[in-house]
N, C-alpha and C positions, 0 to 999 in steps of 0.2 A: 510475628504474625503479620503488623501492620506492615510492615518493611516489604514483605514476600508478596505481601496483597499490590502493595506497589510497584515494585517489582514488576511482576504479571502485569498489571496494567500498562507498564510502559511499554513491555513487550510487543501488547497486543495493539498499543499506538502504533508503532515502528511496523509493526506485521501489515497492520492495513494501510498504513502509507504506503510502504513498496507495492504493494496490492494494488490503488489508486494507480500510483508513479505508472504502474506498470498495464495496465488496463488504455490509462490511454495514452501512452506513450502506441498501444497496440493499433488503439481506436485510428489515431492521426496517420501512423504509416497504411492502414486499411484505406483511409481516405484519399492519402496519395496516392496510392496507387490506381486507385477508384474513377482520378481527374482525368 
């Protein structure tokens, strides 16, 4: 149970990292092309 609970936790680390990564990796190319 605690294993699984962990588990999912790291999941959902790793999920909203690339989430972040990926937001402003969007933001920055938005901006350049913006200059």
């Amino acid at each position: 149970m605690f294993l699984n609970l962990n588990k999912k936790n790291m999941l959902r680390k790793i999920y909203v990292g690339l989430l972040l990564t990926f937001l402003t990796t969007k933001l920055v190319f938005f901006c350049l092309k913006h200059v």
